[in-house]
C-alpha positions in Angstrom: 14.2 -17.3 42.6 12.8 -17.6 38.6 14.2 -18.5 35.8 15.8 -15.8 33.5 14.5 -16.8 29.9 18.7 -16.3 29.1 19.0 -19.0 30.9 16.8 -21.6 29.6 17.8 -19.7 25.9 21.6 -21.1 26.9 20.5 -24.3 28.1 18.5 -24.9 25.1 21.3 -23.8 22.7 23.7 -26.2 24.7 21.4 -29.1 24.1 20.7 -28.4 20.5 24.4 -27.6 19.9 25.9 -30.5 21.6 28.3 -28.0 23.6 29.3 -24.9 24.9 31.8 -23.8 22.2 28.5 -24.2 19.2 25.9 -22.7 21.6 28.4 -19.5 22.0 28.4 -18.7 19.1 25.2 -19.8 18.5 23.7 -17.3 21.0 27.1 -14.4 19.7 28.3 -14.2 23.8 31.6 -16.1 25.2 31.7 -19.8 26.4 32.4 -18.4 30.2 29.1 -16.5 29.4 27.1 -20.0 28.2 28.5 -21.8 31.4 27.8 -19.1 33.7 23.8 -19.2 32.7 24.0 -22.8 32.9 25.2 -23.0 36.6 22.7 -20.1 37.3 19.8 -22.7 36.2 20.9 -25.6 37.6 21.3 -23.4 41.1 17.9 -22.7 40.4 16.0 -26.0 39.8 18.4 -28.0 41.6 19.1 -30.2 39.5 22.6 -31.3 37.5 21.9 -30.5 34.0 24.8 -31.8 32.5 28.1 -34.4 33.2 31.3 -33.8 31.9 33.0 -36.7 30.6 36.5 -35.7 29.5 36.2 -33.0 27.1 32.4 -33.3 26.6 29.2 -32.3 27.7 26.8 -35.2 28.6 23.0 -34.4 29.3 21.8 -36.1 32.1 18.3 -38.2 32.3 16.8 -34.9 33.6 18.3 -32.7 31.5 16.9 -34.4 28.8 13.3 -34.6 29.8 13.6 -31.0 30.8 14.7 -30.3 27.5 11.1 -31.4 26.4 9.2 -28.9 28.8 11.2 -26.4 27.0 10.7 -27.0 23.1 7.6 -27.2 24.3 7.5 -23.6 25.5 9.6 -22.6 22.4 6.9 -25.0 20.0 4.3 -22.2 21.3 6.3 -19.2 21.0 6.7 -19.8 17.2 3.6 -20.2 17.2 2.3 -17.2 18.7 4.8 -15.6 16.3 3.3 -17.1 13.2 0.0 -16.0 14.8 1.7 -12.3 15.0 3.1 -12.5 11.0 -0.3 -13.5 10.4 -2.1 -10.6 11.7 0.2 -8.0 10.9 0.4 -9.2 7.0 -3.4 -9.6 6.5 -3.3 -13.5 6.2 -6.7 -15.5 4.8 -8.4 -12.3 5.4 -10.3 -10.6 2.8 -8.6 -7.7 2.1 -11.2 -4.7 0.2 -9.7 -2.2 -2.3 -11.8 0.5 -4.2 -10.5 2.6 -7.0 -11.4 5.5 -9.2 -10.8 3.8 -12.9 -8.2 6.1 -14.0 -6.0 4.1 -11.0 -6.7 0.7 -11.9 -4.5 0.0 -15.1 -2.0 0.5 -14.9 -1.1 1.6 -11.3 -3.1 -0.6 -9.3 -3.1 -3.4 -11.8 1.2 -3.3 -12.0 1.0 -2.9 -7.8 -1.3 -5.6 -7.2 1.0 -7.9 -9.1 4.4 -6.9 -7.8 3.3 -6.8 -4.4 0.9 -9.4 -3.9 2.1 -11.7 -6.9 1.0 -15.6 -5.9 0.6 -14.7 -2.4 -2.8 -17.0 -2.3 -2.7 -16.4 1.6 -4.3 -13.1 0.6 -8.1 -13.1 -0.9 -8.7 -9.6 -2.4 -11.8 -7.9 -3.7 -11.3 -4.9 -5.9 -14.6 -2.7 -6.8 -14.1 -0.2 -9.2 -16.0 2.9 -8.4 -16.5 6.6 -8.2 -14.7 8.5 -5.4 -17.5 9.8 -3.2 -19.5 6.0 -3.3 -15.5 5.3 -2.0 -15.2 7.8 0.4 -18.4 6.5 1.9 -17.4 2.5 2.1 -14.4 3.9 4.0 -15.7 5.4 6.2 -18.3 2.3 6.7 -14.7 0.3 7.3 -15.9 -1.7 4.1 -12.6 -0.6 2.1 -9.9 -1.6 3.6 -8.0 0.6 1.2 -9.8 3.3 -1.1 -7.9 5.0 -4.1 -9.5 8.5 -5.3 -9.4 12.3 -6.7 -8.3 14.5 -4.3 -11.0 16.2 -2.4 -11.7 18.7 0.6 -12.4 16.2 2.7 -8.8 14.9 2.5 -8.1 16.9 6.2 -9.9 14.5 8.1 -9.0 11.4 6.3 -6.5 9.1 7.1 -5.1 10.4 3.6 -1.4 9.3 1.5 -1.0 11.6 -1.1 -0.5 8.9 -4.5 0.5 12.4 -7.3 -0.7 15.6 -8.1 -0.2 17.1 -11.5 -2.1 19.9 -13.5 -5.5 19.5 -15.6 -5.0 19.4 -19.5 -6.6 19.8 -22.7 -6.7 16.3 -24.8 -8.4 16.5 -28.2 -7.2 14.4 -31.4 -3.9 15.6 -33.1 -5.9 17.3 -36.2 -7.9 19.7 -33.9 -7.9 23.3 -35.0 -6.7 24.3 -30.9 -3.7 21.3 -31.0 -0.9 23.5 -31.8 -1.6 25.9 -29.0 1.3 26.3 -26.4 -2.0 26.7 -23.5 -5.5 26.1 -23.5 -8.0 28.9 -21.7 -11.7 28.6 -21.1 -11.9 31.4 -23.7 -10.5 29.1 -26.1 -12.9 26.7 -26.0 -16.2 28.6 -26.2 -17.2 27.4 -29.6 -16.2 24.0 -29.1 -18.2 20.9 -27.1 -16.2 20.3 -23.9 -15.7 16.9 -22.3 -16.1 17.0 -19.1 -15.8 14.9 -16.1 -19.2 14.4 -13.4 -20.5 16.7 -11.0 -18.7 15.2 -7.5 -15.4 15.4 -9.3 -13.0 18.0 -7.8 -11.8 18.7 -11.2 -15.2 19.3 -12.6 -15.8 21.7 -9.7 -12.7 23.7 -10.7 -13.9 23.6 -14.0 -17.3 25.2 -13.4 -15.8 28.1 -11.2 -13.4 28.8 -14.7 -16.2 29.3 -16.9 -18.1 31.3 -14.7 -15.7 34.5 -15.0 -16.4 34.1 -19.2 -19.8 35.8 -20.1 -20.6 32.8 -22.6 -20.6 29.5 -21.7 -19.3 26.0 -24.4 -21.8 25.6 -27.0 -21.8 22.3 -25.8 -21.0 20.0 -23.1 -20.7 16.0 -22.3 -19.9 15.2 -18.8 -19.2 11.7 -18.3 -16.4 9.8 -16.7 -12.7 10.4 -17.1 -11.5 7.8 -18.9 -14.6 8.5 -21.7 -13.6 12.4 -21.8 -10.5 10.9 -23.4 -11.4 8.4 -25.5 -14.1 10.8 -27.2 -11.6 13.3 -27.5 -9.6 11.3 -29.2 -12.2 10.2 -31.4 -12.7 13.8 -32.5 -16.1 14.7 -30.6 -14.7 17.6 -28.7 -11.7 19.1 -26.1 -11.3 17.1 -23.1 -10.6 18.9 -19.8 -8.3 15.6 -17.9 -5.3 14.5 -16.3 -2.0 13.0 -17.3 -2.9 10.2 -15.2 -6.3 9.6 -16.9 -4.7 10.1 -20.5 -2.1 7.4 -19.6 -5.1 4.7 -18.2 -6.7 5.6 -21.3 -4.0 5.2 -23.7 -5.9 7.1 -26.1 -4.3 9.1 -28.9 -4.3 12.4 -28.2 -2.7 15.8 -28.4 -2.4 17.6 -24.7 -2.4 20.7 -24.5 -1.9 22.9 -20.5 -4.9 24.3 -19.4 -5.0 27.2 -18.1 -6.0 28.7 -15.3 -3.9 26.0 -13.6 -5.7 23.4 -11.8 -4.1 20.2 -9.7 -5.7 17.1 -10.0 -4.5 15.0 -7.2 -5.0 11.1 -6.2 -5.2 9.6 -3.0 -4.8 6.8 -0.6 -7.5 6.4 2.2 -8.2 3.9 4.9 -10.8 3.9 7.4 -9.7 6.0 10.4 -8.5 4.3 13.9 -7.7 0.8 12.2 -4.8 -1.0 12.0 -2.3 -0.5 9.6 -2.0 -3.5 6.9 1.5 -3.5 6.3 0.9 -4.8 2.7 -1.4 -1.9 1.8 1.4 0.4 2.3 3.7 -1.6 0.3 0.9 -1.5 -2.5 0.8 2.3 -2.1 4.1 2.9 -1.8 4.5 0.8 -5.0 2.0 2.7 -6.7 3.6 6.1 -5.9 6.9 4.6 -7.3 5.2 4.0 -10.6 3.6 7.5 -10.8 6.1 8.8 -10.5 8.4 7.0 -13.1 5.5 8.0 -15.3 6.4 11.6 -14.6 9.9 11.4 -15.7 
């Protein structure tokens, strides 16, 4: 016959309690229950575990170096459950993080710091990039977590949706278009148009818009988000953005819907068939909380 690991759980609680009455309700069963599993182990490794002199328990000799086999046993099961915290929060391993700018402050920034705080268990490397060099390190399994613009690819990602909202037009508060109730591509043919680079979804949008309109801008600057907004506000043309770039920005603007309507969505990706890091999706879920709040 083997032992029962309730067994050696009540004989252990009995020894660390000092009796049956503090090792019930130690272990939450009866007392009858408690002496019950104790006869059942001493049946078992024939041996008498314990004396009773008047009203008290008394270990015997054997009891008590059995007692050290077992917090032995119990000494390795903690620490195969440290071992198990560890893994599953990502202890003293690097953990990788890329992100599109517009993310970083002050989503990412804000996340990092509520989630991770003085956690110094947890080394982190965060790379600020463009989302297809991201995409890429992903799917290398060199990101453990990448943050980007939404993109067609998202269908075969291991993908978390961060927000969506619609494109805008940002220019400074004295331009001649700032008092519009909506922006068109019609509206802007006579003005230089900030626009964002080639592999962003958005500017892809974009260039399908224009191409119903016979003329094209006079003029265009394509460069990244963040500087679409800070020229606009600076007076050198009408940014085509998002809310959440405007607000990374912080740039003084005036903006205006565009029209025709286009979503501008962030993501969450990790590399596909890994383990889940259960602190990434706390820093995810955080940042979706703060995007959120943002939209209220």
């Amino acid at each position: 016959m083997r032992l029962k690991p309730r067994q050696v759980e009540a004989f252990r609680a009995v020894m660390m309690a000092g009796g049956i009455t503090a090792a019930a309700e130690a272990m939450n069963v009866t007392q009858p229950a408690v002496s019950r599993l104790i006869r059942d182990l001493e049946e078992i490794v024939q041996m008498t575990l314990f004396e009773r002199v008047g009203a008290r328990l008394v270990p015997t000799a054997e009891a008590t170096q059995f007692y050290r086999e077992v917090e032995r046993l119990y000494l390795g099961l903690d620490q195969i459950a440290r071992a198990a915290d560890d893994i599953r929060l990502h202890k003293n391993t690097v953990l990788r993080i890329g992100s599109v700018a517009s993310l970083v402050r002050p989503y990412l920034h804000k996340a990092i710091i509520d989630v991770i705080g003085d956690r110094v268990d947890i080394p982190l490397v965060i790379d600020v990039e463009n989302s297809r060099y991201i995409w890429d390190m992903v799917d290398q399994n060199r990101y453990d977590l990448g943050l980007v613009f939404g993109s067609p690819r998202m269908a075969d990602k291991n993908a978390v949706l961060l927000h969506s909202a619609h494109a805008v037009a940002a220019m400074a508060p004295h331009h001649r278009l700032a008092s519009l109730d909506v922006i068109t591509q019609s509206d802007l043919l006579d003005e230089r148009v900030l626009i964002p680079g080639r592999n962003s979804p958005l500017r892809l949008a974009l260039d399908r818009a224009f191409a119903i309109e016979d003329h094209q801008p006079i003029s265009t600057m394509e460069t990244s988000m963040l500087n679409c907004c800070h020229f606009a506000a600076a007076g050198m043309g009408v940014g085509i953005v998002d809310q959440t770039s405007l607000r990374s920005a912080g740039a003084e603007v005036v903006a205006v819907p565009f029209e025709p309507a286009i979503e501008v969505s962030y993501y969450a990706i990790r590399p596909t068939g890994t383990r889940r890091i259960a602190v990434l999706d706390d820093v995810i879920g955080r940042m979706q909380n703060l995007m959120k709040l943002h939209d209220t």
